[in-house]
N, C-alpha and C positions, 0 to 999 in steps of 0.2 A: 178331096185332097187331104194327106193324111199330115196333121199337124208334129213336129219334131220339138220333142220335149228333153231337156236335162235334166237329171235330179242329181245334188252335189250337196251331199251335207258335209262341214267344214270340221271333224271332229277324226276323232281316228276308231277308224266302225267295223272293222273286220268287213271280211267280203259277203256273212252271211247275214248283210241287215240291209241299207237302205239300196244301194246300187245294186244287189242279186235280186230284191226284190222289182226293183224298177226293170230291171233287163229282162226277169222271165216278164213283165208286162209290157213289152215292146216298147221300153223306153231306153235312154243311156241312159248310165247312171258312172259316177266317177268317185273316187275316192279318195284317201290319204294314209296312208299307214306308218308307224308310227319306227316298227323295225321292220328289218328288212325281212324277219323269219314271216311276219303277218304280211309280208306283201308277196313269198310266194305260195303262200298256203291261199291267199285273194285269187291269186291267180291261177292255184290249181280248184278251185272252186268257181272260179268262173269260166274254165276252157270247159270244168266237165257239165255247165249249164250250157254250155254252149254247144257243145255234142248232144245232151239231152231235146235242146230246140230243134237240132238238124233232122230228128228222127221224126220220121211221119210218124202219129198214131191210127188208131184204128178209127177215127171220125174226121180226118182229112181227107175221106175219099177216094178215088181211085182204084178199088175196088167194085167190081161191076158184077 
């Protein structure tokens, strides 16, 4: 069973430090941002990890 972890550092971290880091390692991870120009620059940095994860690479498999 796979244990659910949060990682939530209470400071204002941009999207490319604790929580980007958490997420590409199968964790959540949350933030706080400080202005609103760093919360959608978080956000476009974390859709486009998020597209990154969706793609299989070449050692997931399925190729036979």
């Amino acid at each position: 069973m796979r244990t659910v972890t949060t990682t939530y550092q209470p400071v204002y971290v941009r999207a490319e430090k604790t929580p980007y880091v958490a997420v590409k390692n199968g964790r959540q991870g949350l933030s706080v941002e400080l202005k609103r120009s760093y919360w959608e620059e978080a956000t476009r940095v974390m859709e486009d990890l998020d597209y990154q994860l969706g793609i299989p690479s070449l050692f997931d498999g399925g190729a036979a």
